[in-house]
C-alpha positions in Angstrom: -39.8 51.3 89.9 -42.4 53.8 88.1 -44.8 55.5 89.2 -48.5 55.8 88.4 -50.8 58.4 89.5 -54.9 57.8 89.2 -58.2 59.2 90.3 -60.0 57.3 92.5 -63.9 58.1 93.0 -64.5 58.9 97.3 -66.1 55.2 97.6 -63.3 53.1 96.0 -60.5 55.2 97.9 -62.3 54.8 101.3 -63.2 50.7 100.1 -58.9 50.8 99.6 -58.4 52.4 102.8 -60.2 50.1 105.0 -58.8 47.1 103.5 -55.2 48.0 103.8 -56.3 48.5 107.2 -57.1 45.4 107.4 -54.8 43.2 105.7 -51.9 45.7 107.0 -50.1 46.7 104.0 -49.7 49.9 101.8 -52.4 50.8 99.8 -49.2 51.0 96.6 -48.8 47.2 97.5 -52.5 46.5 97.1 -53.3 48.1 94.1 -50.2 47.1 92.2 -51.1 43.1 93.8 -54.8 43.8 92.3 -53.3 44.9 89.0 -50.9 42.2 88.6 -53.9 40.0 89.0 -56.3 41.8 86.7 -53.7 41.5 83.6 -52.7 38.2 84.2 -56.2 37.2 83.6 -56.8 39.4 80.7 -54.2 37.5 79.2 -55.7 34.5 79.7 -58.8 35.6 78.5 -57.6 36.7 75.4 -55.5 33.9 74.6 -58.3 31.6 75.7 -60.6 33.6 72.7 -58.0 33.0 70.1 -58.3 29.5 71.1 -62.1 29.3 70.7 -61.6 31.3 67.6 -59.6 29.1 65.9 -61.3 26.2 67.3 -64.3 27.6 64.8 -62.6 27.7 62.0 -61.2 23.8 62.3 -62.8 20.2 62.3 -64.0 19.1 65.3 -60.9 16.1 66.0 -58.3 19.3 65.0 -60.1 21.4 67.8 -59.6 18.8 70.1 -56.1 18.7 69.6 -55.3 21.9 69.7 -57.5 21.7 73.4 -55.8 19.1 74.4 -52.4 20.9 73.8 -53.3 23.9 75.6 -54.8 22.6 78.5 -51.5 21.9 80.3 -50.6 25.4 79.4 -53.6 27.2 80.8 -53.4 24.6 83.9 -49.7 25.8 84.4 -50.6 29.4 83.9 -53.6 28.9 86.8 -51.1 27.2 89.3 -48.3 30.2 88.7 -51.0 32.4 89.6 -52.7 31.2 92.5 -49.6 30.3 94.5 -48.9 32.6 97.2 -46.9 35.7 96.6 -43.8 36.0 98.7 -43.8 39.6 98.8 -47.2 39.3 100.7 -46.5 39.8 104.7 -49.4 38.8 106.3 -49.8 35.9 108.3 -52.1 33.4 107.0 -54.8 31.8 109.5 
């Protein structure tokens, strides 16, 4: 696994430090769990603007198909992501 070093200002270190706390996991864990998430959806927003980019430059029945087509996709992509991660050790209530 590599490693990453970053600066962190006072507030968001002492924000990270109270929540592993309270979820009871390693700060590492956290922060790589809240990155994961953060380019996963970047990826989804970009793709999603190529979509509404080319959607511009086509008829209005060829936007709709191309929608159509990529709606599964982007509903697949939003299940993946919002299932639970099995690395994640807390208990949930």
């Amino acid at each position: 696994m590599t490693m990453l070093s970053i600066r962190l200002s006072d507030e968001l270190d002492a924000r990270l430090n109270a929540e592993s706390r309270s979820a009871g996991q390693p700060k590492s864990f956290l922060v790589r769990q809240a990155l994961e998430q953060f380019l996963i959806r970047r990826k989804r927003e970009r793709f999603l603007a190529g979509l509404t980019r080319a959607a511009r430059v086509l008829d209005a029945g060829e936007a709709l198909e191309v929608a159509a087509e990529a709606l599964p996709l982007d509903n697949e992509a939003l299940d993946l992501t919002e299932r639970p991660n099995p690395s994640d050790k807390r208990v949930s209530k």
